[in-house]
C-alpha positions as CSV (number, residue, x, y, z in Angstrom):
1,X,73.3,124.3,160.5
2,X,75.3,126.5,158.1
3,X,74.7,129.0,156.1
4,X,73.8,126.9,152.8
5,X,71.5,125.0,154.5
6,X,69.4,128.4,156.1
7,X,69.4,129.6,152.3
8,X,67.9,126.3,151.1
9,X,65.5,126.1,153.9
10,X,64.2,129.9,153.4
11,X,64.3,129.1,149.0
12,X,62.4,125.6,150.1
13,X,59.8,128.2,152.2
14,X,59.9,130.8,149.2
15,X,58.6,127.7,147.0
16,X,56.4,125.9,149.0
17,X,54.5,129.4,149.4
18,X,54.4,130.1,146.3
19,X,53.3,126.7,145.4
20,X,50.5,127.6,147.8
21,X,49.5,130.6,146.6
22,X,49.5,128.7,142.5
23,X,47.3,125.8,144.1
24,X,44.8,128.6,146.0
25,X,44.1,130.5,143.3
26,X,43.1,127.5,140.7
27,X,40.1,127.7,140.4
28,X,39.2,124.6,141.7
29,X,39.8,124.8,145.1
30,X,37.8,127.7,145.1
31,X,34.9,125.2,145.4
32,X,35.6,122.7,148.0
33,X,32.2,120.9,148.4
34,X,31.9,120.7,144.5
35,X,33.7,117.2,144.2
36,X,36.3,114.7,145.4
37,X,38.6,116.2,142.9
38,X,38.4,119.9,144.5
39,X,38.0,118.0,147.8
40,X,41.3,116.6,147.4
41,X,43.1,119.9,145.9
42,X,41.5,121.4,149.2
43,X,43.0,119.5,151.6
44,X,46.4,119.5,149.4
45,X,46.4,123.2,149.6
46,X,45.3,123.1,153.4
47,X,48.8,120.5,154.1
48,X,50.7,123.1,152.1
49,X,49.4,126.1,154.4
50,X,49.9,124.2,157.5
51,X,53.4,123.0,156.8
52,X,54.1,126.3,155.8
53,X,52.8,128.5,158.9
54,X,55.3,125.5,160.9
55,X,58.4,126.0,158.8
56,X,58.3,129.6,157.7
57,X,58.9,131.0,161.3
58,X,61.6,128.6,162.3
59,X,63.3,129.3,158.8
60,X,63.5,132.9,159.8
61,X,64.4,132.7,163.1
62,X,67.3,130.7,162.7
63,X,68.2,133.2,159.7
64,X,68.2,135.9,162.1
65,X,70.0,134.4,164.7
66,X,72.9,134.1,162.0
67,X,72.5,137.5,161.2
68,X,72.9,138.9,164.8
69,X,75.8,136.3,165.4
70,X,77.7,137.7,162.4
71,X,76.8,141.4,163.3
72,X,78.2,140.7,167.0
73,X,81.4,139.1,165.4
74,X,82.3,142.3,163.5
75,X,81.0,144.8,166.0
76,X,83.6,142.5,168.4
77,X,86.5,142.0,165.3
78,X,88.9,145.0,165.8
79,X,91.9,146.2,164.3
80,X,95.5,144.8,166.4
81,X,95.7,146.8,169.7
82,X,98.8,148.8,168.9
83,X,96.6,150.6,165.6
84,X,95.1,153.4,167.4
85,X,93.9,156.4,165.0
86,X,94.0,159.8,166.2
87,X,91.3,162.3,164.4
88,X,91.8,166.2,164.7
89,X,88.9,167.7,165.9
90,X,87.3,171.4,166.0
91,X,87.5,174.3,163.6
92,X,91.6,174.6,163.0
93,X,91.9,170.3,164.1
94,X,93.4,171.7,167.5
95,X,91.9,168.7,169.3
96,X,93.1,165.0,169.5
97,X,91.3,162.1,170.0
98,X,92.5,158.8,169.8
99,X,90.2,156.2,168.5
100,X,90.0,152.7,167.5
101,X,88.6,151.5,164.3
102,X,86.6,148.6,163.1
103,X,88.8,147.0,160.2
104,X,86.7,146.1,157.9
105,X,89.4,145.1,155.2
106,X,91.3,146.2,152.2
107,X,92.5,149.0,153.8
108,X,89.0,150.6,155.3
109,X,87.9,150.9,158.6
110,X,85.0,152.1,160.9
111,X,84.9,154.5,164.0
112,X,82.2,155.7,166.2
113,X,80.6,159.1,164.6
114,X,82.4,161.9,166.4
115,X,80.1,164.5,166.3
116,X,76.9,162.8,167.2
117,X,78.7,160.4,169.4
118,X,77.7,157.1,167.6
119,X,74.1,157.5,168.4
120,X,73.3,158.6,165.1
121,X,71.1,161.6,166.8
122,X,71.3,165.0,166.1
123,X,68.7,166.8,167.9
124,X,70.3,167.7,171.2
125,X,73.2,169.9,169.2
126,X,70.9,171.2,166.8
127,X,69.7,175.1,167.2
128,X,66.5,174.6,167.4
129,X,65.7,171.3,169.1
130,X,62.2,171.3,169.2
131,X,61.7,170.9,165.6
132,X,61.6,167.3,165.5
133,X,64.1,164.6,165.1
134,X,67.3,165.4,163.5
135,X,69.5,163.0,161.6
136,X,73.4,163.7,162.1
137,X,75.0,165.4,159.1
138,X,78.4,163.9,159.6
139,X,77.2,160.0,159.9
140,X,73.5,160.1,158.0
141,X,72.3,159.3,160.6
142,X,74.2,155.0,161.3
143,X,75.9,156.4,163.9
144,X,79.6,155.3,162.4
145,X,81.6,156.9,159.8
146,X,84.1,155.4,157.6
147,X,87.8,156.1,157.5
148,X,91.1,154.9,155.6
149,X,93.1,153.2,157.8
């Protein structure tokens, strides 16, 4: 399955629930013991809920696992071997550290946050801890910065 066919299955899941929802709020199902005619819009609106709770899940599943397959493939994707950066650190840039960014094309890249150590958490360098969670300054918070490479 490629990724044309897990967009038409989740636009073919969008439809059919909203098809469900059109066909539940007619009025006439409302009533299902009124006639054969609601009787029958029932039942077509109980086939359209039950394929629905089936294909819905599995749609997203499979969506996700694409997801996390292509998120694994760039965390993995790095720049050739011999492209190591070097980022001055401290308060005159009197420290190196090497480092190896993500390339993520046309000339940008992404490292790991240096100040918060890619976790994207603040709190343990911040003055006064205790004050709750603190977001990194220097990454918002991702955990990553992003450099020209």
């Amino acid at each position: 399955m490629n990724a044309t066919d897990i967009i038409r299955e989740l636009l073919a899941v969008r439809e059919l629930e909203r098809e469900y929802l059109r066909h539940k709020q007619r009025r006439i199902v409302m009533f299902p013991q009124k006639n054969d005619e609601s009787r029958a819009a029932w039942a077509k609106v109980q086939a359209m809920k039950a394929e629905l709770d089936q294909r819905k899940p599995a749609a997203w599943a499979v969506a996700e696992m694409h997801v996390r397959a292509i998120d694994a493939w760039l965390r993995v994707k790095r720049s050739p071997s011999d492209a190591v950066m070097v980022a001055y650190l401290g308060h005159k840039r009197e420290t190196e550290v090497p480092v190896q960014p993500l390339d993520l094309g046309a000339g940008a890249g992404k490292i790991m946050c240096l100040e918060c150590e890619g976790t994207g958490d603040w709190t343990r360098f911040h003055p006064e801890p205790d004050t709750g969670p603190h977001a990194c300054v220097a990454c918002k918070g991702t955990g990553h910065v992003l450099v020209s490479i």
